[in-house]
ZAMARGU-4260 file (C-alpha; in steps of 0.2 Angstrom, whole numbers, plus 5000, padded with zeros to 4 digits):
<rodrens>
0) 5402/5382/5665 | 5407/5397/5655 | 5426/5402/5659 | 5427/5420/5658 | 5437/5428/5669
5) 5449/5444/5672 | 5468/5440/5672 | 5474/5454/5681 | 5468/5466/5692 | 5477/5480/5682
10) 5464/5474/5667 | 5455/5490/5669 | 5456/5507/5664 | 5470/5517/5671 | 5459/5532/5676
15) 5449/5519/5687 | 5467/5519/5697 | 5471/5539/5695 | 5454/5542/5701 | 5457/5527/5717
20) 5473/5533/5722 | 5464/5552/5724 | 5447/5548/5732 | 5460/5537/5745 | 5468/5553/5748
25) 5453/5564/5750 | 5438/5556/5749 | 5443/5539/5759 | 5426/5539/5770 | 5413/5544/5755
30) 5404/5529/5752 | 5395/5526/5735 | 5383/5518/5723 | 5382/5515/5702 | 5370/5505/5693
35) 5371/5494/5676 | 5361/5503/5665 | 5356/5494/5646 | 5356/5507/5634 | 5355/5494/5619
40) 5340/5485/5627 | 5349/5470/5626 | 5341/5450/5630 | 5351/5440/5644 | 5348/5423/5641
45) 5344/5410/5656 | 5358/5410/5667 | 5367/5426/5665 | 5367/5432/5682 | 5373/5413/5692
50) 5389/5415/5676 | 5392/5433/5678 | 5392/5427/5699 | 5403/5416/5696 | 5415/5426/5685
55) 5414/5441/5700 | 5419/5430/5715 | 5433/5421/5704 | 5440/5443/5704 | 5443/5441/5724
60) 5456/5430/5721 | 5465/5444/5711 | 5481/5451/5719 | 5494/5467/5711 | 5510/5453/5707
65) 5527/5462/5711 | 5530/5463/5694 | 5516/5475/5692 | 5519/5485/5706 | 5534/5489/5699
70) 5527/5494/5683 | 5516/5507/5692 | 5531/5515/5700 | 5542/5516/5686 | 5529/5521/5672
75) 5519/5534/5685 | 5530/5540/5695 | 5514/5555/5700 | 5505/5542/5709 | 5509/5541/5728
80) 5521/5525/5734 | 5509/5521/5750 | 5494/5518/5736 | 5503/5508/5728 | 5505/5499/5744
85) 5488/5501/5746 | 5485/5492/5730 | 5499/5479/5733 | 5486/5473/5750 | 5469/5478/5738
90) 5456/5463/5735 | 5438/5464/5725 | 5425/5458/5740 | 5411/5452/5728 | 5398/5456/5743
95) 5400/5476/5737 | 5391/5469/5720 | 5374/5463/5719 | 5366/5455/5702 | 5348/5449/5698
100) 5338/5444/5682 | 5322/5442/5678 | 5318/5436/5664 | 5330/5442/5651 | 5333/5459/5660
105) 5348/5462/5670 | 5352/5472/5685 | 5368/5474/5692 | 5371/5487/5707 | 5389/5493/5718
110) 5388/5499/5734 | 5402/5504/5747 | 5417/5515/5750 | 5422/5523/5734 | 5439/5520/5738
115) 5435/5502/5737 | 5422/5501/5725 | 5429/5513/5712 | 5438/5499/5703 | 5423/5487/5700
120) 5413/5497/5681 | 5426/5493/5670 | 5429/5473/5673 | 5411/5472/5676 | 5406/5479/5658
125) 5419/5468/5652 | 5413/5452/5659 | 5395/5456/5654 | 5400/5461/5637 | 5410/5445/5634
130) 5399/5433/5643 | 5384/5440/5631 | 5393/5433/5615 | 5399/5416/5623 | 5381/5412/5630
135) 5373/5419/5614 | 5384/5406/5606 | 5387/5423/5594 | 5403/5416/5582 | 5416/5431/5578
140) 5428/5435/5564 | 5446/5423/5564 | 5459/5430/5572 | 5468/5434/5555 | 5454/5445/5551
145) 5453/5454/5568 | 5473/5458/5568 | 5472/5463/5548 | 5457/5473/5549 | 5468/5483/5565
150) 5482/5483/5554 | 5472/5494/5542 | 5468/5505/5552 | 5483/5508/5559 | 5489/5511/5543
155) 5475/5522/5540 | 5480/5531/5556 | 5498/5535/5550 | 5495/5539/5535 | 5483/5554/5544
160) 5497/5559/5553 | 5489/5558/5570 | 5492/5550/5587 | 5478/5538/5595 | 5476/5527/5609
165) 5465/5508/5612 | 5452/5516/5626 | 5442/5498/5622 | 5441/5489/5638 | 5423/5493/5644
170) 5413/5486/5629 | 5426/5473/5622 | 5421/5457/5613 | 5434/5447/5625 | 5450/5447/5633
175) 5455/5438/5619 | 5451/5449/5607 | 5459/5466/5615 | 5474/5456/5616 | 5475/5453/5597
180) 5471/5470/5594 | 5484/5477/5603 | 5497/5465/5596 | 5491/5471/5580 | 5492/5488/5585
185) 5511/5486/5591 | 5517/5476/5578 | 5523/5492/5565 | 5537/5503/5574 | 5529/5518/5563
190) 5515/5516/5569 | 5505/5532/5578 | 5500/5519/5592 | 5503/5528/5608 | 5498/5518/5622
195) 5478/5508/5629 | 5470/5515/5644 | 5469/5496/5649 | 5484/5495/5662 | 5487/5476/5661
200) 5491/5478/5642 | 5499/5493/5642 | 5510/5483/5654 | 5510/5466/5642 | 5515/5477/5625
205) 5527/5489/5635 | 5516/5505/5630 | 5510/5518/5640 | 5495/5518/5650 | 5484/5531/5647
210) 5470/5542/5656 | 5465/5554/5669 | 5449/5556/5676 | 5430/5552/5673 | 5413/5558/5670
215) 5409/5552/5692 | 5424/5560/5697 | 5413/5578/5692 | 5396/5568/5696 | 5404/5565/5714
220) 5409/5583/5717 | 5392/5589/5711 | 5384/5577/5724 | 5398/5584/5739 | 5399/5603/5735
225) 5383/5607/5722 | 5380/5609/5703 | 5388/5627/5701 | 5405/5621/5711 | 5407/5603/5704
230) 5420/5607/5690 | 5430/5619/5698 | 5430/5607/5715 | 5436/5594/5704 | 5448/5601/5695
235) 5455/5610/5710 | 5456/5593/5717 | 5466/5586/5703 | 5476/5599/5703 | 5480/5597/5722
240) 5484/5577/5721 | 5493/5580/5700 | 5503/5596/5704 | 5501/5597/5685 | 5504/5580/5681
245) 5489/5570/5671 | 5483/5587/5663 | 5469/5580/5651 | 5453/5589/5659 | 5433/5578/5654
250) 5424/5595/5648 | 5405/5587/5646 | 5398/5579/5665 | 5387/5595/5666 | 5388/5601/5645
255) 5405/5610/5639 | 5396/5627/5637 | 5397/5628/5659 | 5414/5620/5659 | 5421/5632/5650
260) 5412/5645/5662 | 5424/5636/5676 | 5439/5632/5665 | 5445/5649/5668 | 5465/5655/5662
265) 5471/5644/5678 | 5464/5631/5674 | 5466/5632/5655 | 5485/5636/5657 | 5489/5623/5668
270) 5481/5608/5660 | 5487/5601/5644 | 5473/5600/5637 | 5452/5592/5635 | 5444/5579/5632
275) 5428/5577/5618 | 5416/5564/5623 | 5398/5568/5618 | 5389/5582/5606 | 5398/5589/5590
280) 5416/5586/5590 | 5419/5600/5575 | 5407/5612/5588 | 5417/5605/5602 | 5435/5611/5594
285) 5429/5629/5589 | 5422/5632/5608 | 5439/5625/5613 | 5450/5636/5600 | 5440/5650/5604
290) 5439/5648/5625 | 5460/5647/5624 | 5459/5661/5612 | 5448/5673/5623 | 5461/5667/5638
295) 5478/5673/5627 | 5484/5655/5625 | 5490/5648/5609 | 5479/5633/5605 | 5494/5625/5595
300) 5501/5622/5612 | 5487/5614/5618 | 5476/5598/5611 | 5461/5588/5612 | 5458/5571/5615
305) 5443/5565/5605 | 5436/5547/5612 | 5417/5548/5608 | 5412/5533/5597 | 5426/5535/5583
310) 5427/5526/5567 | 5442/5528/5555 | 5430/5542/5545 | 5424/5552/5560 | 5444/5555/5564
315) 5446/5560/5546 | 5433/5573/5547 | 5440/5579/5564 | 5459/5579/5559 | 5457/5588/5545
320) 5445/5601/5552 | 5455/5605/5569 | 5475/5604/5557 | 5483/5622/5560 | 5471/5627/5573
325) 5474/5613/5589 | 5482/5600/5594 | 5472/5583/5591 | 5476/5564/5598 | 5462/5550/5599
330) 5457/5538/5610 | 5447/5525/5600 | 5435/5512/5610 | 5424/5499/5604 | 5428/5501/5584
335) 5446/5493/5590 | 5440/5480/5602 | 5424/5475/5596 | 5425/5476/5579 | 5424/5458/5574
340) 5408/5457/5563 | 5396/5457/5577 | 5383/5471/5584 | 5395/5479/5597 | 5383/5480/5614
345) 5381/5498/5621 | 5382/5497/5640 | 5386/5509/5653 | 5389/5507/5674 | 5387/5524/5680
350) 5388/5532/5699 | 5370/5533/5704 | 5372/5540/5721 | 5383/5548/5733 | 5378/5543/5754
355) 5377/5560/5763 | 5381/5560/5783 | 5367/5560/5790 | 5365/5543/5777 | 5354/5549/5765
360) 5358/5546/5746 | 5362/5562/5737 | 5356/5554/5719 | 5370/5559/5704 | 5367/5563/5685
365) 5376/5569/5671 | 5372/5581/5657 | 5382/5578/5642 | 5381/5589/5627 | 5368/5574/5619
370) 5351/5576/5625 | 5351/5555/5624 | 5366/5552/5636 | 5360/5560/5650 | 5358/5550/5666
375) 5353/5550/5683 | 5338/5554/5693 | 5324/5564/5680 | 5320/5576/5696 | 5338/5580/5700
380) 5340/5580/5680 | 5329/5595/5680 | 5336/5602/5695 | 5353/5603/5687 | 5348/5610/5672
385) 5339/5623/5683 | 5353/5629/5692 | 5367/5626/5680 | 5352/5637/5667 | 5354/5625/5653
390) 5340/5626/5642 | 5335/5612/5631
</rodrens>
């Protein structure tokens, strides 16, 4: 059989564990669903689902060494010592995963506590990803010409002047190739390389992990307190478990025009910044510049992290637009770890539902500022849009 496996449980990204370590403080009895959804319409060949089974089960056996815990404590020292505990004592159960195909279509569902099942997207889009190219017998690029072409863009990068992160772990070709790309990426001391939001190689390449929150932690609040509360419940929250700390607010689960209707001076003053991640990213900076502007902030203090589908061209175009008006930093995903001469996939795992208490499922969506991303029941699409008056 095909030996694809996780090596870590930190392989994943670190707002997977930001985000665990606050729902276990607030949220530790909310219990969850998200759903596997094939934007690329992509062919599974026979026997996808038994190999991707296997690969799932083989994660129970994965345990945070002492080594790791360690890591956590000493690298981020905002997150709480009894989760880490917590983590020290967490295992995947497989039974909160359920995987079907028929034919060549896929469907891969989680259900459970969110505390629990929070963890189980990103290693699950991995595994998927990187079983697709082994079963498709799909040959890549050599090694050499994966860890020059990163070289280059590193270079590129630096020679741009600008910070960016590896954010690649969700669609990567392989484990193996992430690896090469981030002992490219920390080979040059000049380089602007600042860190992976992959935790395991952030720890492996001594670099600092890197993240804060994601699109279900908004999607959640929206299911628990309604559409016109859900940025401002869950950037209250973050604030209340971060006291400041991981200040990087997602602007786009429900568009960025209402965010910034919640974003008020507070909110605006106490986080270090936003983050881009659908729409127009040169439309995104000027309704940034300008929100701060209107609140008497100085957007020179402030910045944005860009991290929606980024090529070497794209941050070009951004860096040179947003230079003198905004700080700028770039998390760059799947152009870094699945760029190897094959058609990356394009795959998502999003939270679907939220169980209410009487135990019926509140279904989730979200609104990004592209029409094409949305996702989520089309009823409660409309619904959203209707109260949130978003017009198409």
């Amino acid at each position: 059989m095909y030996d694809v496996r996780l090596n870590s449980i930190l392989d994943n990204d670190f707002y997977k564990i930001t985000m665990q370590n606050a729902v276990v403080k607030l949220f530790p009895s909310s219990i969850v669903k998200y759903e596997f959804i094939n934007r690329g319409k992509h062919q599974f060949p026979e026997g996808f689902a038994a190999a991707l089974k296997e690969a799932v089960n083989k994660m129970a056996e994965l345990k945070l060494t002492k080594d790791e815990k360690k890591f956590m404590a000493r690298t981020c020292p905002y997150i709480d010592l009894p989760y880490l505990d917590f983590l020290e004592g967490y295992h995947y159960d497989p039974s909160e995963v359920k995987i079907h195909q028929e034919g060549s279509e896929l469907s891969v569902t989680v259900e459970g506590l969110w505390y629990r099942t929070i963890l189980w997207e990103v290693p699950l889009l991995a595994l998927i990803s990187e079983l697709h190219y082994e079963m498709n017998h799909m040959e890549r690029d050599s090694n050499e010409i994966v860890m020059n072409r990163t070289l280059e863009k590193a270079d590129s990068l630096a020679r741009l002047g600008v910070n960016f992160a590896e954010f690649g772990t969700r669609r990567r070709h392989s484990y193996k190739v992430q690896n090469l790309v981030m002992e490219a990426l920390t080979q040059n001391k000049e380089s602007t390389f600042i860190g992976s939001s992959n935790v395991h190689f952030a720890m492996k390449f001594g670099v600092k992990p890197i993240g804060t929150h994601a699109h279900e932690w908004f999607m959640f609040h929206a299911a628990e307190y309604g559409f016109k509360m859900a940025n401002e419940m869950a950037l209250e929250h973050w604030v209340d478990v971060y006291r400041g700390d991981l200040g990087v607010a997602l602007s786009d689960t429900y568009t960025t025009d209402v965010f910034f209707q919640q974003f008020d001076k507070k909110f605006a003053k106490l986080f270090d910044g936003v983050r881009h991640d659908s729409g127009d990213p040169l439309e995104f900076a000027d309704k940034t510049i300008a929100h701060y502007k209107n609140n008497g902030i100085n957007p020179l203090f402030k910045y944005i992290i860009f991290s929606d589908a980024l090529n070497l061209e794209k941050v070009e175009e951004i860096t040179n637009y947003c230079r003198g008006k905004i700080g700028v930093s770039f998390g760059i995903g799947t152009n870094l770890t699945n760029d190897v001469g094959l058609k990356p996939m394009n795959i998502v795992m999003k939270l679907i539902g939220v169980q209410a208490p009487n135990k019926e499922w509140i279904p989730t969506v979200k609104l990004s500022d592209e029409h094409g991303k949305y996702t989520g029941d089309p009823k409660m699409i409309e619904l959203a849009k209707e109260f949130l008056r978003i017009k198409d």
